[in-house]
Phi, psi and omega in degrees: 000125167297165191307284235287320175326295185309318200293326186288305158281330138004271186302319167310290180315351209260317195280314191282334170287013194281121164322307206271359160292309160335280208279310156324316170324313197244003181257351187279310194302334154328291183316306180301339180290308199301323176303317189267352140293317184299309201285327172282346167304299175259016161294318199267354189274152196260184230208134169319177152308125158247138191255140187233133193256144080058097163213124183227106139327317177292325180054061150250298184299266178009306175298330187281019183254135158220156189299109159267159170300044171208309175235123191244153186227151195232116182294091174224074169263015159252007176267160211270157175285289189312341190279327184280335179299335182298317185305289181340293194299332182261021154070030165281356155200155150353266162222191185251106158301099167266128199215091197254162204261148186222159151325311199217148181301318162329292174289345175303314194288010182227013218231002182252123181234168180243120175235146192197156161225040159235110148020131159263161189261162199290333184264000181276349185279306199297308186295319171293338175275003164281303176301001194246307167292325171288351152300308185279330153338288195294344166281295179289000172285285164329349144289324211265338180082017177289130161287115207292328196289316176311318190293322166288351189269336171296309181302173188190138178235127158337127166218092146349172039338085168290112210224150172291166162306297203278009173083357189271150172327168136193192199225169187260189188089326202315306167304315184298331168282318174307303155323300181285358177272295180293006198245328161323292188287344165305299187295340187275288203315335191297295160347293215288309196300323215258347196273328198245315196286347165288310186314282167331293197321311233255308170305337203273301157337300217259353173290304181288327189295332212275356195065027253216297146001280156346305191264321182298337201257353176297323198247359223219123147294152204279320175289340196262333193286292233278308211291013182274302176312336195266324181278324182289331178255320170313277159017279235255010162284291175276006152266330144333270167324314182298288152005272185305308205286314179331294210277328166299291181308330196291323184286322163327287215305316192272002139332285195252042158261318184301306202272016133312344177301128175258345170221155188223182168284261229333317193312325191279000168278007188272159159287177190270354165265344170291315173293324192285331164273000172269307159346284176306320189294298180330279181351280166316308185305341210252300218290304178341298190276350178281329156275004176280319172309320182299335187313131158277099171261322154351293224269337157267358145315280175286322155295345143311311184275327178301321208281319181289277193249046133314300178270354153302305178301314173293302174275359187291334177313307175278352184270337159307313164298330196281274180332310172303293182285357158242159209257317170219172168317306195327307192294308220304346213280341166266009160265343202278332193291348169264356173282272225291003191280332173287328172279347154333281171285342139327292198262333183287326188290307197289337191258316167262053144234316194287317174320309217280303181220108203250014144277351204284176163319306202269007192251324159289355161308276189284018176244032179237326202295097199303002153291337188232002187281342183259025166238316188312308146323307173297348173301327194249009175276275240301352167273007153108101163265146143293141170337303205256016171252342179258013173265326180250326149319316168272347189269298181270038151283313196266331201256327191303312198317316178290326152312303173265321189312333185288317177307320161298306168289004111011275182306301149342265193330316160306298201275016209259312183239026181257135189247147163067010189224122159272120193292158149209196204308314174311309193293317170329294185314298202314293184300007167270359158238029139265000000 
C-alpha cells in the first residue's frame, strides 16, 4: 500500500471514529427538523393585541376598520384629540388614526395621520391606506351616480392552471420549491467546506505546534501529507452526506406512500362537500409529490457529491497551506476571509439570480467560475442544465484544483517548519518562489 494510501486511511479512520462524527451524523438532520419546527412553532403563536384608537371626524371611515388577531380598533371621534394624544403618550394605545372632516376628497386624502410613538409597519400603513381608498373609491362612485352594485358583481377574479406543453397537470410555486432544494444543497456544500476544511486547518495546526509534524515529513513528503489529509476528510464527509441523502430519500418514500392514500375511514364520515375539499387538497398534495419525483434528483445527488468535493479539494488546499504557515487559529484569521468570501458571493448570486433567471449570463457565468460553481450550480440543475455545461464546469473545478494545489503545497512545504514567526501576505509570496 502506498504512503499517500496509508495517510489517507489514516485520516478517514480518524475522522469517522471520532464520537462527535458519530453523533452529529444521525443528531444533525434531528436538529434541522427540531429546528424548523420550533420556528414554525413560533411563526404560529399569535402576536399581542394592538389597540389602535380612532379619532374619524367624518363618522365615515371608523367602521370600514374591522378587528384581527393583531389588531384591534376603537371608535373614539367623540374624545378630545388632546385627550387622546395624551393617551398615545402614556402607551395607552398603540397608536392614533386621525381622520378630519374637509370640504373636499382631495384634501381628505393628504389631511389624514397616523400618531404613534413607535414607528409603524409598512404592512399595517399599506393596509389602512387600502381601507381608506377603498371607502373614497366607493364615495366617488355614489357621487358619480354609478351603480356600485354593478360594479362588484363586473369584478372578477382569476384562478391560472398550471399546466406542461405535454398536457400533464402541474402546480404553481414549483420554482420556488426548486430554489429552496437549490439553495438547501448551495448552502450544505458551503457549510460542509468551511466545516471540514477548518478540520484540515485545525489538524494541520495541531500537528505542527506538538511537533508531531517533525517526525511525519522524516517518511512523508510533505505534498503526499497535505493531499492524504484533505482526500482522507473528504472521504468521511461523503459518507456522512450519503447517510443523511439515505435517511432523505426513506422520508420521500414515506411521504408519498402516506399522501398516496386516496381514502381514508374518517373520509367516509365527511358530508360530500368536506370530501370534495379533502379530495382536493389530497390531489394537490399527490401533484406536489409527483413534481418533486420528476426533479433529476440522480443528477443532484451526484453532482452535490462531486461538486463537494472538487470544491472540498479546492479550498481545503488553501485551509491546509494556511494551517502550515501559522502557528495557532488565532495568526490563522487574516488569511481565512478572501477563502470564505467567495463562497459567500456563491449563495448571495445563486439566491437573486438564479430565481429570477437561472439560465441567465451571471448565473451561467458564475456556475462555471470555479470558486463559486459548486454552490451556483447546484443551484441551477434542479430547474434543468444541459448536460455538458455541469461536464464542463466540473472539469475547470477539477483542473483549478490542480492548479492551486501545486502552488499550496509550496506554501505547505515551507511553511510545515516554520516556527515563532507570524507570516503575512510578502512572507507568502516569497515561499511560492521559492
Amino acid at each position: 500500500m502506498s504512503i499517500l494510501s496509508l495517510i489517507i486511511k489514516r485520516e478517514f479512520i480518524a475522522k469517522v471514529r471520532n464520537k462527535s462524527f458519530i453523533v452529529m451524523t444521525f443528531l444533525s438532520p434531528l436538529l434541522f427538523v427540531g429546528i424548523a419546527a420550533f420556528i414554525g412553532y413560533l411563526s404560529s403563536l399569535k402576536a399581542d393585541v394592538k389597540r389602535i384608537a380612532i379619532h374619524d371626524e367624518t363618522g365615515i371611515f371608523a367602521p370600514e376598520f374591522k378587528n384581527t388577531d393583531e389588531f384591534h380598533y376603537l371608535d373614539l371621534s367623540q374624545v378630545d384629540m388632546k385627550i387622546l394624544k395624551d393617551s398615545i403618550m402614556a402607551e395607552s394605545y398603540e397608536g392614533l388614526l386621525y381622520i378630519p372632516k374637509t370640504d373636499s376628497i382631495q384634501k381628505l386624502k393628504s389631511g389624514i395621520q397616523y400618531l404613534s410613538n413607535d414607528s409603524p409597519s409598512i404592512a399595517f400603513l399599506g393596509n389602512t391606506e387600502e381601507v381608506i381608498a377603498k371607502k373614497i373609491t366607493q364615495l366617488n362612485f355614489e357621487r358619480a351616480k354609478l351603480d356600485t352594485l354593478a360594479i362588484r358583481q363586473a369584478q372578477a377574479e382569476v384562478d391560472i392552471k398550471v399546466a406542461k406543453a405535454s398536457g400533464e397537470a402541474s402546480v404553481k410555486g414549483l420554482n420556488e420549491i426548486k430554489i429552496a432544494i437549490g439553495c438547501t444543497f448551495g448552502y450544505l456544500i458551503m457549510m460542509f467546506i468551511i466545516i471540514y476544511g477548518n478540520m484540515v486547518m485545525r489538524s494541520v495546526i495541531e500537528e505542527k505546534t506538538n511537533r508531531i509534524i517533525e517526525i511525519i515529513i522524516s517518511s512523508v513528503k510533505p505534498f503526499q501529507l497535505m493531499m492524504g489529509k484533505i482526500i482522507g476528510t473528504s472521504l468521511a464527509g461523503v459518507l456522512q452526506f450519503f447517510i443523511w441523502a439515505l435517511l432523505g430519500l426513506g422520508l420521500m418514500f414515506g411521504a408519498s406512500a402516506f399522501f398516496g392514500v386516496n381514502a381514508t375511514p374518517a373520509a367516509a364520515q365527511m358530508n360530500p362537500e368536506m370530501m370534495h375539499q379533502a379530495q382536493a387538497q389530497l390531489s394537490t398534495a399527490q401533484l406536489y409529490i409527483h413534481e418533486l419525483w420528476n426533479l433529476p434528483i440522480a443528477t443532484i445527488i451526484l453532482s452535490f457529491i462531486v461538486y463537494f468535493v472538487g470544491g472540498y479539494f479546492l479550498y481545503s488546499s488553501f485551509y491546509a497551506a494556511i494551517g502550515a504557515a501559522v502557528d495557532s487559529e488565532t495568526d490563522s484569521q487574516q488569511f481565512l476571509l478572501p477563502i470564505i468570501m467567495p463562497l459567500v458571493l456563491g449563495v448571495y448570486i445563486g439566491i437573486f439570480t438564479v430565481i429570477n433567471d437561472p439560465h441567465g449570463n451571471v448565473a451561467t457565468i458564475f456556475s462555471m467560475v470555479p470558486l463559486t460553481s459548486p454552490i451556483v450550480m447546484l443551484m441551477r440543475i434542479p430547474f434543468g442544465v444541459p448536460w455538458w455545461q455541469i461536464v464542463l464546469s466540473m472539469l475547470i473545478l477539477f483542473g483549478t484544483f490542480l492548479g492551486v494545489v501545486w502552488f499550496a503545497s509550496k506554501i505547505y512545504r515551507v511553511g510545515i517548519l516554520m516556527y515563532g514567526k507570524k507570516p503575512t501576505w510578502k512572507e507568502l509570496y516569497k515561499w511560492l518562489k521559492y
